[in-house]
C-alpha positions as CSV (number, residue, x, y, z in Angstrom):
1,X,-13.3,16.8,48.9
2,X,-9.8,15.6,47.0
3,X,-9.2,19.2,45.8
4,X,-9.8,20.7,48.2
5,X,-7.3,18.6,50.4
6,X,-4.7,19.3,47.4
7,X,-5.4,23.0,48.0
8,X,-5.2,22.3,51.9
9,X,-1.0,20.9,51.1
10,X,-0.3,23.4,48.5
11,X,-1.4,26.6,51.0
12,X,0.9,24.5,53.7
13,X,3.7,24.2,51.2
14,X,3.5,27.6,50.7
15,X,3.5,29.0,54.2
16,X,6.5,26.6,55.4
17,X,9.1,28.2,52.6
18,X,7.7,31.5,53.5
19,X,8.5,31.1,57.4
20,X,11.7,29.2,56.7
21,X,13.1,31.0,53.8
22,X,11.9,34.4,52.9
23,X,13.6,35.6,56.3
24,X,16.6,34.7,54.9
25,X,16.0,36.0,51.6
26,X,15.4,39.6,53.5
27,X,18.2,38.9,55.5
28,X,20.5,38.9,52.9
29,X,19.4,42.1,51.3
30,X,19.8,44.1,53.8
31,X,23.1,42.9,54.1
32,X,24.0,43.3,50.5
33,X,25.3,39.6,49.7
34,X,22.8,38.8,47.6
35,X,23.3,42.0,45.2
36,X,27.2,41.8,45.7
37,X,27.3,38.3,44.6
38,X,24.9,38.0,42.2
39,X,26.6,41.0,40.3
40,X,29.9,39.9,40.7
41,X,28.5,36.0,39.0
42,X,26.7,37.6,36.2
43,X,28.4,41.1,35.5
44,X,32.4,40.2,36.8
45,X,33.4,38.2,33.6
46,X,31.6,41.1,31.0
47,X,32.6,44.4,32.9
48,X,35.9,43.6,32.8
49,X,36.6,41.8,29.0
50,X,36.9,45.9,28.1
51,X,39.9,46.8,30.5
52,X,40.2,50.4,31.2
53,X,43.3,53.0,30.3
54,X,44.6,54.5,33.0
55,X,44.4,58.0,32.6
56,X,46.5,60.8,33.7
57,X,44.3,64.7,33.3
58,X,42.3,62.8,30.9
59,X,45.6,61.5,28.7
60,X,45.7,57.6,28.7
61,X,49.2,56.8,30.3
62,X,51.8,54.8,29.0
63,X,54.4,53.3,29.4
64,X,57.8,55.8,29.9
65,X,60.7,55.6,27.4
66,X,63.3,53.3,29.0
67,X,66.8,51.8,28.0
68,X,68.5,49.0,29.9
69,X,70.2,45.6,29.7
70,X,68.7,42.2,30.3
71,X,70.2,38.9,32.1
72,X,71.8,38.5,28.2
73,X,73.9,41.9,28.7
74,X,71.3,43.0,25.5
75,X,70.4,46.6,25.5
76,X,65.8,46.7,25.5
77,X,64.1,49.3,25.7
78,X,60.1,50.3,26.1
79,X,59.9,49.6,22.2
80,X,61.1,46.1,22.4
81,X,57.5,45.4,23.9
82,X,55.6,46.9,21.5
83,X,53.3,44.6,19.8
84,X,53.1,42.3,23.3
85,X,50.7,42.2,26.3
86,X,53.5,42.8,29.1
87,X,53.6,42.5,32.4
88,X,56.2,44.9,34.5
89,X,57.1,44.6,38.0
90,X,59.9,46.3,40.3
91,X,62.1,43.8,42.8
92,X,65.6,43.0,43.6
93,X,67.1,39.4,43.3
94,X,68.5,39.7,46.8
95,X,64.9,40.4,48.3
96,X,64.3,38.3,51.3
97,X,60.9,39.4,51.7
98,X,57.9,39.6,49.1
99,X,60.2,39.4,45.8
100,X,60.3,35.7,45.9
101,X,56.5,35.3,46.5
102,X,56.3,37.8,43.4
103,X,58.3,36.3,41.0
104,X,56.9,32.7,42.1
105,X,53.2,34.1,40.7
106,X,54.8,35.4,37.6
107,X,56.2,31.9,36.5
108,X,53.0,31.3,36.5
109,X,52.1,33.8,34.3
110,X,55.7,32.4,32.3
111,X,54.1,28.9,32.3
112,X,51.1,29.8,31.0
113,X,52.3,32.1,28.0
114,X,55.8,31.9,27.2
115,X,54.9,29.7,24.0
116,X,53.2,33.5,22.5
117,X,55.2,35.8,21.1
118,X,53.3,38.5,21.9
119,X,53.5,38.5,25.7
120,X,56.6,39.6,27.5
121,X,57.4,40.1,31.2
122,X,60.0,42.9,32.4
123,X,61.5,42.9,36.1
124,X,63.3,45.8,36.7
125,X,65.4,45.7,39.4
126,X,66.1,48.2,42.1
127,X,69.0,47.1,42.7
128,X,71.7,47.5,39.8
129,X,74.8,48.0,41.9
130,X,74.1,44.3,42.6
131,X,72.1,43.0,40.1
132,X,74.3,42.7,37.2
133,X,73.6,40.2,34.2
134,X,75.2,37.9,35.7
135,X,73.4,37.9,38.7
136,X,69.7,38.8,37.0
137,X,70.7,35.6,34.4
138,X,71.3,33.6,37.5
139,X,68.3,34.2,39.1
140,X,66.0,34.0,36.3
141,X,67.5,30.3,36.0
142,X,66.8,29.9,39.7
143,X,63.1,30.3,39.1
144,X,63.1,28.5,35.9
145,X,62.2,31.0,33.3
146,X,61.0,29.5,30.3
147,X,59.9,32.5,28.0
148,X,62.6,34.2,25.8
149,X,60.8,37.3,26.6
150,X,61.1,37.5,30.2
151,X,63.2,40.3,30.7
152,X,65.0,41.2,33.7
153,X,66.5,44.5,33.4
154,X,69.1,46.3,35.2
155,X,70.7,49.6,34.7
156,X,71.4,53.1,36.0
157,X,69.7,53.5,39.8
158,X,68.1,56.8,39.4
159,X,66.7,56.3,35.8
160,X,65.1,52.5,37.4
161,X,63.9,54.4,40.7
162,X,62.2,57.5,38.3
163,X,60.7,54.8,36.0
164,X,59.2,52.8,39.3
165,X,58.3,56.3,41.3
166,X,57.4,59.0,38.2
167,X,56.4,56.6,35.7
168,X,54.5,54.1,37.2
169,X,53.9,55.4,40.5
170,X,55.1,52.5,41.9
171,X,57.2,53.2,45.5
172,X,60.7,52.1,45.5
173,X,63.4,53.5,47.6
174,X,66.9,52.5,49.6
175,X,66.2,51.9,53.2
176,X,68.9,50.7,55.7
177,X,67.1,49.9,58.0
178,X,64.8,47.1,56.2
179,X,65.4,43.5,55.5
180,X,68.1,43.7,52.4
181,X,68.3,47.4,52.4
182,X,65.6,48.6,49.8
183,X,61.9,48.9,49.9
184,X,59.1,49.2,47.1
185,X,55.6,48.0,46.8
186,X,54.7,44.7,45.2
187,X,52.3,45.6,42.6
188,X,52.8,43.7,38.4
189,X,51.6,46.4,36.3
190,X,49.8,45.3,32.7
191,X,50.3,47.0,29.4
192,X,48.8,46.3,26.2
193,X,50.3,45.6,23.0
194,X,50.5,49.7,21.9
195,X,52.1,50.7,25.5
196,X,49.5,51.5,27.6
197,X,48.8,50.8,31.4
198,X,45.3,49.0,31.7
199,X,43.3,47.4,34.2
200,X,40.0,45.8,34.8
201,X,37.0,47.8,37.5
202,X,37.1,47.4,41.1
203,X,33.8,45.9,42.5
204,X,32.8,49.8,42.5
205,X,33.2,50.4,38.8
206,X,36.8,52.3,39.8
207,X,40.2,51.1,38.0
208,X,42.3,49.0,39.7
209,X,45.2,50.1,38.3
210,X,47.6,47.7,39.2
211,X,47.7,44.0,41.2
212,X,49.0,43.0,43.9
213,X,52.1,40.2,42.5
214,X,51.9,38.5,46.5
215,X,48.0,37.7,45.8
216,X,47.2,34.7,44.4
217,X,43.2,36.2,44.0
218,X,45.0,38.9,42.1
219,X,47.1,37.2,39.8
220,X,44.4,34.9,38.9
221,X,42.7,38.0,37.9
222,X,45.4,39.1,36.0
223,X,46.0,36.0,33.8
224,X,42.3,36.4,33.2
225,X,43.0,40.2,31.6
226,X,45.9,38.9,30.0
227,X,44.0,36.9,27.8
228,X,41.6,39.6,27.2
229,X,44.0,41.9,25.8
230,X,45.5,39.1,23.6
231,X,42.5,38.7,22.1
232,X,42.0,42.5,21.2
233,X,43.0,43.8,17.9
């Protein structure tokens, strides 16, 4: 009679979690969260420790050949980062929009590296008719720049705004009629150590390409990559 009031409570144990939760359990199937984050838990951190090339007609693009000055009137060019993870962005130091939020999140990226010698930041500016060395030097003490290889670069405005438009895709331009007179997109693009754009997948298995600097999410993501190309050899 014992048993067969244990087997009673077991089939009543049993029938409860199947009323209460294999609804739920359905429920979230259909809608995908289950899948979505139970691939992006076990999967997110393996998919993307190989980042991806970007590729150009099946040609893994680099980085263009470039020759400016830094804040320390020093001529550097693309080859000054070879052998570094860098991380390359376009703003202006007068920016009164998403510049500062930018270059806030890469200190961050200053802090946590700048004791490596083989990680580098460049910010070019689009700016150069006001964004001499003087000014760029000024403004990286502003923010507080620790790393002597956080360059801010500055130069002739039609070879910066090719570099930003042709060779990174990147939109910059001169517009009158927006806050501080120029507009561009606010995206830090990350190069390995032998010059070449990389980036981690998309939740879709597509490249991301590049990261948004205004997104904390994003540059999280990016430290995270960082460190996965310093450790490749």
């Amino acid at each position: 009679m014992k048993n067969n009031y244990s087997y009673i409570g077991i089939a009543l144990i049993i029938l409860v979690f199947g009323i209460i939760f294999v609804p739920k359990i359905v429920n979230r199937i259909k809608d995908g969260a289950t899948v979505e984050k139970d691939r992006m838990n076990i999967e997110g951190t393996e998919r993307n420790k190989k980042l991806l090339f970007i590729k150009i007609n099946g040609k893994a693009r680099s980085v263009p050949e470039f020759l400016f000055t830094n804040q320390d009137s020093l001529e550097i060019s693309n080859i000054d980062f070879k052998g570094k993870v860098t991380v390359m962005e376009f703003f202006f130091a007068s920016c009164p929009t998403i510049c500062p939020v930018m270059n806030r999140n890469m200190r961050t990226l200053d802090d946590e590296f700048h004791e490596r010698d083989d990680f580098a930041i460049a910010s070019f500016t689009i700016d150069p008719e006001n964004d001499t060395p003087k000014a760029l030097k000024e403004y990286a003490e502003r923010y507080g720049v620790k790393s002597l290889n956080w360059h801010f670069l500055t130069g002739d405005l039609e070879k910066i705004h090719a570099l930003s438009n042709t060779g990174f895709n990147i939109f910059a331009g001169i517009n009158p009629e927006v806050a501080g007179g120029f507009e561009h997109q606010g995206y830090f693009a990350l190069i390995d150590k032998n010059g070449f754009i990389r980036s981690r997948k998309d939740n879709h298995g597509n490249p991301k390409i590049y990261y948004q600097g205004t997104d904390e999410k994003e540059v999280a993501m990016l430290k995270e990559d960082i460190k996965n190309l310093l450790e490749e050899e």
